[in-house]
VEXDREN-2710 file (C-alpha; in Angstrom, 1 decimal):
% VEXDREN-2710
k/r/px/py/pz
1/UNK/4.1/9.7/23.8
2/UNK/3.8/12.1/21.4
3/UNK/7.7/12.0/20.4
4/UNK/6.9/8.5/19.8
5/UNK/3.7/8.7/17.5
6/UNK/5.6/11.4/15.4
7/UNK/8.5/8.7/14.7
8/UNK/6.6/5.9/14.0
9/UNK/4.4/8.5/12.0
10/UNK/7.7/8.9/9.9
11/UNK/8.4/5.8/9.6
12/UNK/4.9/4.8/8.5
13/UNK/5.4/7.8/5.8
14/UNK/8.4/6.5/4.2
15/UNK/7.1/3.2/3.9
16/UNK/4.2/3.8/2.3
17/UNK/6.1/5.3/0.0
18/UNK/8.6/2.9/-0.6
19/UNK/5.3/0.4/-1.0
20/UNK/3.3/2.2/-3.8
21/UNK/6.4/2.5/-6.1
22/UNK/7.6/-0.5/-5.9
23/UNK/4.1/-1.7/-6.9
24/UNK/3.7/-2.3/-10.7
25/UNK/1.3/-0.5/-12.9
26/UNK/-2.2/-1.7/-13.5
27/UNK/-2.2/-1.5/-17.1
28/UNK/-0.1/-3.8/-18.8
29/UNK/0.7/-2.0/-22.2
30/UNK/-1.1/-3.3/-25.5
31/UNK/-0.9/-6.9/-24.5
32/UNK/-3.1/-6.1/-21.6
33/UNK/-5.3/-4.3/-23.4
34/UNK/-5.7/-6.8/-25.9
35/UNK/-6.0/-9.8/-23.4
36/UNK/-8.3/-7.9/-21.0
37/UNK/-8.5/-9.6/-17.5
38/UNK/-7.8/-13.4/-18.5
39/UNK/-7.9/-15.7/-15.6
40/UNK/-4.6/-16.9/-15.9
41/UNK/-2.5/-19.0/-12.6
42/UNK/-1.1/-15.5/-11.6
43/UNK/-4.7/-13.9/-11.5
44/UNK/-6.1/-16.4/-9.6
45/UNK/-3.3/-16.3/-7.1
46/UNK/-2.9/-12.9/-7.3
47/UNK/-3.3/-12.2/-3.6
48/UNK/-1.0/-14.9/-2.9
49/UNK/2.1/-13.3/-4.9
50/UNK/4.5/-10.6/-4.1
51/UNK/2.4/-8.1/-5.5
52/UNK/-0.8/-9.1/-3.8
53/UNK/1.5/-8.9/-0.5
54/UNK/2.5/-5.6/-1.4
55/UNK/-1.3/-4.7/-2.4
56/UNK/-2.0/-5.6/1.5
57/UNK/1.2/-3.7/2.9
58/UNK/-0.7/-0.8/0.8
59/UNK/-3.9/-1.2/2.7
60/UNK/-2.7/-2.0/6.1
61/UNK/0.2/0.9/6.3
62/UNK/-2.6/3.2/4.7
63/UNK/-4.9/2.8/7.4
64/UNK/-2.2/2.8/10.0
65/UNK/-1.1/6.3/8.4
66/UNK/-5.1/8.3/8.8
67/UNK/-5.2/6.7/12.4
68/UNK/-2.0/7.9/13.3
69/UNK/-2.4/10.9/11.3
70/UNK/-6.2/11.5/13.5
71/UNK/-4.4/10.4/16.9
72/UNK/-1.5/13.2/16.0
73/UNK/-4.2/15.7/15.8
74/UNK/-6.3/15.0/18.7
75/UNK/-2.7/15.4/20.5
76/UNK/-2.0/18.5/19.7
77/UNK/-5.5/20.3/20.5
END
């Protein structure tokens, strides 16, 4: 069991990873500045887009990684 929590421990590591940088930036240079938050079609359906499916992968592999991470360490006690 605990051979198998470390792996899919690993494998939760790297893909966090992998999720945050291929994430874009939250400020968008000067034109983002200057625009601010305008509700255009993309921000409305932001969590509908590739990035707010990536923003989700972020939050659901994030979570997965502290309860692993807790699990891991109640193991080893």
């Amino acid at each position: 069991m605990n051979t198998f929590l470390t792996i899919l421990y690993v494998i939760d590591c790297l893909a966090l990873i992998v999720i945050v940088l291929l994430q874009e930036g939250k400020s968008a240079g000067l034109s983002g500045s200057i625009s601010g938050a305008a509700e255009t079609y993309w921000g409305k359906n932001k969590g509908r887009s590739v990035e707010g499916k990536l923003e989700k992968a972020t939050v659901v592999l994030a979570v997965m990684f502290i309860v692993l991470s807790l699990i891991l360490s109640y193991i080893a006690k």
